[in-house]
TORTOR-531149 format. One record per atom (N, C-alpha, C, O): z, x, y. Coordinates in steps of 0.02 Angstrom, whole numbers, plus 50000, padded with zeros to 5 digits. Example, Ala and Ser with C-alpha at 12.3 -4.5 7.8 and 13.67 -1.06 7.14 Angstrom:
<atoms>
503905066049716503905061549775503905066049835504235071249834503545064249888503575068449947503945064550002504025067050057
</atoms>
This chain:
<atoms>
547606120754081547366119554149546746123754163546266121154192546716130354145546236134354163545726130954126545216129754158545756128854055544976126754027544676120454058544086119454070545236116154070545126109554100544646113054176544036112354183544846114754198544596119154272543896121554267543446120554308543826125554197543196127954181542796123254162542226123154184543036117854113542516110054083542376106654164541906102654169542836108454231542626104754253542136106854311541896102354346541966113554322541506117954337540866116854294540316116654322540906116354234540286116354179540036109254237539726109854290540316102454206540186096354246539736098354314539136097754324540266100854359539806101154440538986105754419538406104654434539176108654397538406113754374537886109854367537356109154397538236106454305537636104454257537346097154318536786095354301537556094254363537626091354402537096092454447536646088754463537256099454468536796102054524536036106354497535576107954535536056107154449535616108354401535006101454386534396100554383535496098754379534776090954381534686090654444534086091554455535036089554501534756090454560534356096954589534196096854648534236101254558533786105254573533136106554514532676110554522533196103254469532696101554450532346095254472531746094554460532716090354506532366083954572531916088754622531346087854644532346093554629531916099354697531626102154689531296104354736531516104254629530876110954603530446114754657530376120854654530246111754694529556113154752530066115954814529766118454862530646115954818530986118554871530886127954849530686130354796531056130854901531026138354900531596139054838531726133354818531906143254808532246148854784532886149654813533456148554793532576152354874533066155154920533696149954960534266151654976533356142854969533736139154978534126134454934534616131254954533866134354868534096133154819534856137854803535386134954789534786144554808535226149254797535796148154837536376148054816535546147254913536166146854958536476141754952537066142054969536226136054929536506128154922536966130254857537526127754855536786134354805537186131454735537646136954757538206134354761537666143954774538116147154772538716144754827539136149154832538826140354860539286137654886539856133954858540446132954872539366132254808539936126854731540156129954682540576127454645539826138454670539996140054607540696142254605540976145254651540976140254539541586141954542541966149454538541496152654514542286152354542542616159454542543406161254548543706166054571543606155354519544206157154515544676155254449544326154554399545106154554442545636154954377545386161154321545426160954260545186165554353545006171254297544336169454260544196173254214544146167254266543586166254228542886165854276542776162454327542436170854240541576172654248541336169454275541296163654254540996171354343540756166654392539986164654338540276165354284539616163654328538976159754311538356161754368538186158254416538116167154353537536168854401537086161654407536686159654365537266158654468536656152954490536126155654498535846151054529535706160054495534856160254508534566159354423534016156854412535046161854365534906158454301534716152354298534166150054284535406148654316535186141154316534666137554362534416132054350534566140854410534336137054465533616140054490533286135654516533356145054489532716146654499532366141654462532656139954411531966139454470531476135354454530986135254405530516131254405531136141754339530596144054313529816140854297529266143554290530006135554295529196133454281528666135054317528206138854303528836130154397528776136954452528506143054456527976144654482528906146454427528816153754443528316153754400527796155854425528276152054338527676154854278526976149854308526416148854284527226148154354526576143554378526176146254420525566145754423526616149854460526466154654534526296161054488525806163354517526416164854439526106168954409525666170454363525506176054344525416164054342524776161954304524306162254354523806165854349524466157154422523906157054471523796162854502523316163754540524136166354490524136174054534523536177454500523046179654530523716177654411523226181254360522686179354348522206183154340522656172254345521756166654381521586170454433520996171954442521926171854463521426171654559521286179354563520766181454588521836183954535521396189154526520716192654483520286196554501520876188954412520226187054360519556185954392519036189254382519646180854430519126175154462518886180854523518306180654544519316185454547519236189554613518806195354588518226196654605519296199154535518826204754494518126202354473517606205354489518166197254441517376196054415516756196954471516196199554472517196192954519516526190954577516426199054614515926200154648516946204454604516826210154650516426214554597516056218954620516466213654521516116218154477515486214854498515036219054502515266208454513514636208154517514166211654568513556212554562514456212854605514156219154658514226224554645514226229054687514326225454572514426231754555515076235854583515126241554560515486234054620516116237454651516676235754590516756230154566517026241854571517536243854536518236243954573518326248054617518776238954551519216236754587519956238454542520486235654553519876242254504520446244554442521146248054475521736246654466520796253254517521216257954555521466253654625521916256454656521286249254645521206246054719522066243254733522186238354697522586245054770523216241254766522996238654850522716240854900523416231254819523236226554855523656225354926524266225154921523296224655001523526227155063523386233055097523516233955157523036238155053522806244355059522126245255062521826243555012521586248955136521066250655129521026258255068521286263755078520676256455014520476260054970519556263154981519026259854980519656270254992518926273854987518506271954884518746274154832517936267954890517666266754826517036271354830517056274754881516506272354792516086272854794515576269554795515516266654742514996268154845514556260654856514256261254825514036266854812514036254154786513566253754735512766253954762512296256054728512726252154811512116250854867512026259454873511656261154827512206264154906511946268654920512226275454870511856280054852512846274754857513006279854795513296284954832513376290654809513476283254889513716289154953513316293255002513486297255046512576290454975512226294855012512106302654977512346303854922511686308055017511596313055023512296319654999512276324854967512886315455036513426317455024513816316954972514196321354954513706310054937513806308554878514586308054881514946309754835514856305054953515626302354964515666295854965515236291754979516506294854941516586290254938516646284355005517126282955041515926281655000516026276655099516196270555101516176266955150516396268955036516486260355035517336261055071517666266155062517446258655088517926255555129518186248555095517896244155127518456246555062518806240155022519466237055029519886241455016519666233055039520296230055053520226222355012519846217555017520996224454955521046216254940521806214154967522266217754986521786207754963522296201954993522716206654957522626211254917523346203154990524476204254947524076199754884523866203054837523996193354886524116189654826523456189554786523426186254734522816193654812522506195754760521806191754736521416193254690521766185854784521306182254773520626182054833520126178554830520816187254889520426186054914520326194454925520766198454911519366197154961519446203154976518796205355025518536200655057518596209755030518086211955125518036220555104518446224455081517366221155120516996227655103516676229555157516326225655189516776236055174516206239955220515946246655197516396250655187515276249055186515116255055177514916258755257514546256455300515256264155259515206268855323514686275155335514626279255381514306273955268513696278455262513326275455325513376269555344512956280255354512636278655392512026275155391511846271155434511726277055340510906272655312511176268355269510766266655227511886264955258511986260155229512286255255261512006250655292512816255855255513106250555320513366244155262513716239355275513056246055197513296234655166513866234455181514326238455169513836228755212514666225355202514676217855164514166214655172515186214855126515456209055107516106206055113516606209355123516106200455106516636195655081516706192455028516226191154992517406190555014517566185254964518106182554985518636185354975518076178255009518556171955034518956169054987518866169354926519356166555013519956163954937519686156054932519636152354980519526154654872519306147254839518576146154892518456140954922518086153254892517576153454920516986157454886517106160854836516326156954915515896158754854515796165854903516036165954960515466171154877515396175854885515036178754951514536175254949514966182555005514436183455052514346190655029514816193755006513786193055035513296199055041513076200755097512516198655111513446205155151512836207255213512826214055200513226218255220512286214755162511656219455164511536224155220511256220855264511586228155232511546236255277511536231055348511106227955379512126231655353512306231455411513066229755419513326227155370513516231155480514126233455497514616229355532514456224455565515256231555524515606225355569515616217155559516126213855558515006214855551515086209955543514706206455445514316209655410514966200355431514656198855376514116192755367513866190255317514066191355436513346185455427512816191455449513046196855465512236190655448511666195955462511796197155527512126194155569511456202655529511466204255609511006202155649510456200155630511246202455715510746199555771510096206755790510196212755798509506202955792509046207655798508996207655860509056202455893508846214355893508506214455943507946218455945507756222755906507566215056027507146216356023506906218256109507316215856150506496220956132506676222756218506336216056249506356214856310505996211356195505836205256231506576200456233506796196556275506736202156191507316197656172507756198856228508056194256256507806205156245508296208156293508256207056350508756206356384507396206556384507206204756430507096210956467507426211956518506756214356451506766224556454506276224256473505956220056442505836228056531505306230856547505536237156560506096239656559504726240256577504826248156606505096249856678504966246356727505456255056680505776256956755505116256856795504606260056786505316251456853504906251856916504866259156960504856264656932504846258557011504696263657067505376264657100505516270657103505926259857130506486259357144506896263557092507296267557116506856263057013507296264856973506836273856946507186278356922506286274656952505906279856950506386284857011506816288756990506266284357070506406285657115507106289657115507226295657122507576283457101508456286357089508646290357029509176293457020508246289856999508246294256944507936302656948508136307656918507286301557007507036307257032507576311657071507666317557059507906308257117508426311157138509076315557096509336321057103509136311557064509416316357006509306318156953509576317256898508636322756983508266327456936508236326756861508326330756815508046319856864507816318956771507066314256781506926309456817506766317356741506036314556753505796311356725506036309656671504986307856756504886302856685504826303256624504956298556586504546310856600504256312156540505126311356503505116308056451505706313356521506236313256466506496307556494507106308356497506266299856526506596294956549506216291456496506616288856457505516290156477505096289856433505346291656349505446287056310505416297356334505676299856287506276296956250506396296656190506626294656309507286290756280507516283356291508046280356291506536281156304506736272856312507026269756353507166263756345507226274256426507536271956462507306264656491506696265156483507416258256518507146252256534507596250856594508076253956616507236243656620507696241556681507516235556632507106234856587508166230156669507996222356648507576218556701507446220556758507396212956674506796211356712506986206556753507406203056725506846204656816507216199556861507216202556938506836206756961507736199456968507676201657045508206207057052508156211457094508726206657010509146214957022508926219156996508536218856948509196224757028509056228956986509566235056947509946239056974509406233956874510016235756836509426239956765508916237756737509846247056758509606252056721509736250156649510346250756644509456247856584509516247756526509386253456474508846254856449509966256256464509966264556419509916260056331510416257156308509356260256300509166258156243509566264256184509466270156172510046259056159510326262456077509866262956039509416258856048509806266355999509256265355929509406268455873509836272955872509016266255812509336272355771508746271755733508496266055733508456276355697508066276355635507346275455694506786277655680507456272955741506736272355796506816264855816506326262455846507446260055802507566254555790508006254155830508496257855833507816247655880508326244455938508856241855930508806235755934509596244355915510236243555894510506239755942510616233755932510616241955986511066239356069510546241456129509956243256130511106240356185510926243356251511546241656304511936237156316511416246756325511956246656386511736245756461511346250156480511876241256503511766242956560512176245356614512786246056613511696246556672512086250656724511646247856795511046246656803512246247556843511946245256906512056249956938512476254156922511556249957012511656256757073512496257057068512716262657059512866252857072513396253657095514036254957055514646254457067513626256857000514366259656934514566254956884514996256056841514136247856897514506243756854514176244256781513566244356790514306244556720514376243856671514456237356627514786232656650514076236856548514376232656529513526233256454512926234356463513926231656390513466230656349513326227656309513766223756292512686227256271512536221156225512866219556177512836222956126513396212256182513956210756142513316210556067512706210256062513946210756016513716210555923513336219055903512956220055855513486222655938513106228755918513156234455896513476237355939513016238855846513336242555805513526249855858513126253955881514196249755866514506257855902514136262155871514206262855811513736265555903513486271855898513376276855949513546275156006513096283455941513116289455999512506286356015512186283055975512316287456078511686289356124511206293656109511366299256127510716293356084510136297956063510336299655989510416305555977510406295755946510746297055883510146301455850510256307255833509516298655843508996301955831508716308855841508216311255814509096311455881509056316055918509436322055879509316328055888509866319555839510316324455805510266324155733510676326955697509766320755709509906318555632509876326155594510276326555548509476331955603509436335855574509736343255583509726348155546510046342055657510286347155711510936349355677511376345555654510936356555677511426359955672511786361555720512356363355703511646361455792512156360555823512066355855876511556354055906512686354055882512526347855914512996347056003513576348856012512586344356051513196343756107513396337056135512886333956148513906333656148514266328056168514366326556230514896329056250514066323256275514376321856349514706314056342514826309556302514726316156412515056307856411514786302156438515016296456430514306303556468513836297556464513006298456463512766303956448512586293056480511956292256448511616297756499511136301056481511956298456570511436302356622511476307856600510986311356585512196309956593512216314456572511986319356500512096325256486511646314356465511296318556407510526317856437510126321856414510306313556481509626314856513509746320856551509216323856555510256324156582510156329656615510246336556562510006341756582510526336556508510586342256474510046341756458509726346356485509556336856411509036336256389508386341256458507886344756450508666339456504508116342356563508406350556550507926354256563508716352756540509026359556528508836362256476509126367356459508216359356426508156362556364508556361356327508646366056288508936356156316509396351356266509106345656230509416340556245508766344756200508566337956171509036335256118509086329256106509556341956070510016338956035510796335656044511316335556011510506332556120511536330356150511296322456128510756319556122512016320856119512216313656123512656311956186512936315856224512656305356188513376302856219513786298456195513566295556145514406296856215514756295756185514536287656227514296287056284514726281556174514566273356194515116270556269515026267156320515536273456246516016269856313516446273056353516976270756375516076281456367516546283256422517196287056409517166289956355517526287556426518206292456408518836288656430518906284756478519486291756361520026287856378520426292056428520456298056442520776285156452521446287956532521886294356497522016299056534522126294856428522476300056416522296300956311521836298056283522726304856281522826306056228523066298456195523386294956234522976296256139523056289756107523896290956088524416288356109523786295456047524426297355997524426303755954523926306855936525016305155944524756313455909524466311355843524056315055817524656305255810524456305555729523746300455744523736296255790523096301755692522706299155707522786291255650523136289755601522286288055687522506280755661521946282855600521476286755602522216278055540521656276055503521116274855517521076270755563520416277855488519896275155493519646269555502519186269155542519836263955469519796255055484520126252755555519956248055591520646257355565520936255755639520706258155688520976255655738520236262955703520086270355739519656265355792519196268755816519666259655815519186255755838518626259855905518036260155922519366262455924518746266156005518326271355981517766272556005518566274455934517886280755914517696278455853517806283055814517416272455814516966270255786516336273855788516006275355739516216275055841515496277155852515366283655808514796284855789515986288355789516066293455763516006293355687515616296855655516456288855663516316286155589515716282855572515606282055512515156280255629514726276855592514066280855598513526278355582514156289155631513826292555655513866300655597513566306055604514456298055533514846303155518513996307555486513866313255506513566304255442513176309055404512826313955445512626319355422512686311155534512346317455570512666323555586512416329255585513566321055607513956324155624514176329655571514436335155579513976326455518514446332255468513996338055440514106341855392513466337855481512906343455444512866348455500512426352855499513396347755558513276351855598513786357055610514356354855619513696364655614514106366555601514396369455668514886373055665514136368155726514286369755806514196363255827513706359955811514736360655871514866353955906515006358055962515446362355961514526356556024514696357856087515026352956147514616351356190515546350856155515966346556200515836348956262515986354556283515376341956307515036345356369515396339556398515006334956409516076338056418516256332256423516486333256486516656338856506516496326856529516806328956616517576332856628518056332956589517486336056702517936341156679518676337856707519186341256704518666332956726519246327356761519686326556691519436328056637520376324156697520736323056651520836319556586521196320356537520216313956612520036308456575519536312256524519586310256465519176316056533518506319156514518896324056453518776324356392519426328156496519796331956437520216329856377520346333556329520386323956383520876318956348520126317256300520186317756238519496315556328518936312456272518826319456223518876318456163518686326556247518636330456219519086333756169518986336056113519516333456198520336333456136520296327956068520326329756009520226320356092520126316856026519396318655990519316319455930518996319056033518426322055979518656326755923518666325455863518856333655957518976340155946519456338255878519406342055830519826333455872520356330555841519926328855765520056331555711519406323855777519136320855715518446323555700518076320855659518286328955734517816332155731517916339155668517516341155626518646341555686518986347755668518656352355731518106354255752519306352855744519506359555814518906365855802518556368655844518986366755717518576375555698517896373955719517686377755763517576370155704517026370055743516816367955804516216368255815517086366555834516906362755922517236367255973517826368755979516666369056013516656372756071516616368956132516326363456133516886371656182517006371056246516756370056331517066373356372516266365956354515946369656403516516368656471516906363956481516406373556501516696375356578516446375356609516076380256612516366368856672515726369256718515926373556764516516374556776515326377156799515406380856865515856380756917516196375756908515966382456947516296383057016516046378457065515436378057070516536373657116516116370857148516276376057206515896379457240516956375357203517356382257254517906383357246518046380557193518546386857276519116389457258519636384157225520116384857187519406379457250519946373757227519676368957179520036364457158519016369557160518886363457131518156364757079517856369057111517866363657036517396364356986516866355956994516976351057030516406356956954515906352056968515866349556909515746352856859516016340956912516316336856857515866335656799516166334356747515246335656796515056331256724514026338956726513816343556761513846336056680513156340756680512706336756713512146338756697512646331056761512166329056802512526334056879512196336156927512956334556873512906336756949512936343456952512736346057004513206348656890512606354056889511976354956906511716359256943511706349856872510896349056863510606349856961510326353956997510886343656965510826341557045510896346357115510556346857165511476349357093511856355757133511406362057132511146364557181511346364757050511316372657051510536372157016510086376057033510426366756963510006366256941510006368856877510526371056852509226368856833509256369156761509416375356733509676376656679509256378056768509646386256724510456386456743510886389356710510546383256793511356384456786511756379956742512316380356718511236375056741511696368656691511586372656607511956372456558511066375356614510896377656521511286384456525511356387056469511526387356570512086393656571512516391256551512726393356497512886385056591513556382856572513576382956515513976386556485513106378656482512966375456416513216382456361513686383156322512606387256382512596393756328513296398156320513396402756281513746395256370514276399556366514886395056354515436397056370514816390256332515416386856293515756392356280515516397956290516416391256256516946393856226517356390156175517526384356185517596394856095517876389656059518356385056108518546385456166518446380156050518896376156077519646377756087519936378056142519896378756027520386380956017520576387456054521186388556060520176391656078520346395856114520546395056195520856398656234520236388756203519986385456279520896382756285521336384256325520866379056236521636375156218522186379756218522676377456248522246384756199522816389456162523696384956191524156382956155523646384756258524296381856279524166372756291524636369256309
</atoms>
């Protein structure tokens, strides 16, 4: 009885076995749950592992041939840009060394590389600053090359202040600017523009290399907003390329007013300050999206060995100066403490120093930073 039992187990198998070779193209997994319902397990005798019989192997050696094609076909097309993909595990941004710039000055590794799970497809960015190439390779696609430039992989959009529609600050925007004591000669200096038309709205010109990157505008009335497709960078980037030390506010007026203080080496930061702390652990570099400006700014930043954080003194302002202080490293970045406005309260950002006490008190504040970490202790 028992063998009869077992010949007649062999039967149902071999049964469901041609029917899953009818199914081949079905998953695995449902294959598995369907046969292990029939297999037999009883009268003493060895159940018969169904994923033997029933996985699909052809299948599988089919799905792993195409796997070893598509990565073949993937490697070739990434050696041709000279990028080395040996060490690269796949799902993972991997630091390479760019073939385009060689790391730069620094001679680090800035390529930024990521290939697909299955290996056939992959996307490049270099984070050098005078480099910027980025590419693609699309799966069952031909190759793209964008050549020094960032973020994106079709070329970039040029601008231009015609393009933008940029003239020089009128008399109205001269004027409000006079009021808070920044003048033409450093309004001049830093390209400041209005747009051209019947409102009137302040255009703070990005640049880099002496070259019109972005722009941000600003209306009398606080509103904000900037030129979509444009590479995140600091404010007056130029301004710091060689500077050993360097200072950070938080926005564009505010580095026109340090600049009036005998500052020409501040930046600002592109968008202002966050409501609080992000998270204690910092995100990956590819993820780091809001301080971009920092990573794509890294070769000025890293030659300096004093970072002065002149950031507003409101909560929001301290929360921007903390993540700086964070990806900056704490050991070097110092502190400023604005003045007194009176017993209860201090004066928020370095334009209204400027405005209030004026240029020697704003370049006092300035001179008397304090480390950071000391500022921080609790």
């Amino acid at each position: 009885m028992a063998f009869e039992a077992f010949e007649s187990s062999l039967k149902t198998l071999e049964m469901l076995n041609g029917l899953a070779s009818t199914l081949f193209r079905a998953r695995p997994v449902i294959l598995y749950t369907f046969i292990s319902r029939f297999s037999p397990n009883s009268h003493g005798f060895l159940t018969i592992t169904p994923t033997r019989l029933f996985t699909p192997a052809a299948s599988l050696r089919r799905d792993e041939n195409k796997e070893v094609d598509d990565y073949a076909e993937l490697k070739e097309k990434v050696e041709n840009f000279g990028i080395c993909c040996n060490s690269v595990t796949p799902e993972e941004y991997t630091r390479l060394m760019c073939p385009k710039c060689k790391g730069g000055r620094s001679m680090e590794k800035s390529l930024s590389f990521h290939m697909s799970s299955k290996r056939n497809s992959a996307l490049w960015r270099c984070f050098n600053i005078d480099c910027g190439w980025a590419g693609q390779i699309p799966h069952n696609s031909a190759a793209s090359d964008g050549v020094h430039q960032r973020g994106r992989i079709n070329f970039p959009r040029i601008l231009t202040e015609e393009s933008l529609n940029l003239e020089p600050l009128g008399d109205m925007l001269a004027a409000y600017f006079s009021k808070r004591m920044i003048s033409m000669n450093t309004l001049k200096r830093n390209h400041v523009m209005q747009m051209a038309g019947d409102q009137i709205i302040i255009a703070f010109t990005y640049r880099r290399n002496g070259m019109l990157i972005g722009c941000k505008y600003r209306t009398l009335e606080k509103r904000f907003w900037q030129e979509k497709g444009a590479d995140k960078v600091l404010y007056g980037l130029d301004d710091v390329r060689e500077a050993d030390e360097i200072i950070i506010v938080e926005g564009e007026i505010d580095k026109l007013s340090v600049e009036e203080a005998g500052f020409p080496n501040c930046v600002s930061v592109p968008n202002g300050a966050p409501q609080g702390i992000a998270s204690k652990e910092l995100l990956p570099l590819e993820e780091d999206t809001r301080f971009s400006y920092l990573w794509n700014c890294n070769e000025c930043l890293e030659k300096a060995s004093r970072i002065v954080l002149a950031t507003d003194g409101d909560l929001p302002g301290q929360a921007l100066a903390e993540e700086l202080a964070r990806r900056l490293g704490k050991e070097r970045c110092w502190q400023v403490c604005w003045p007194k406005k009176n017993e209860l309260s201090s004066y928020k950002d370095a334009n209204e120093v400027l405005v209030n006490l004026g240029r020697e008190a704003l370049k006092e504040a300035i001179e008397c930073a304090v480390p950071y970490e000391m500022q921080n202790l609790n």
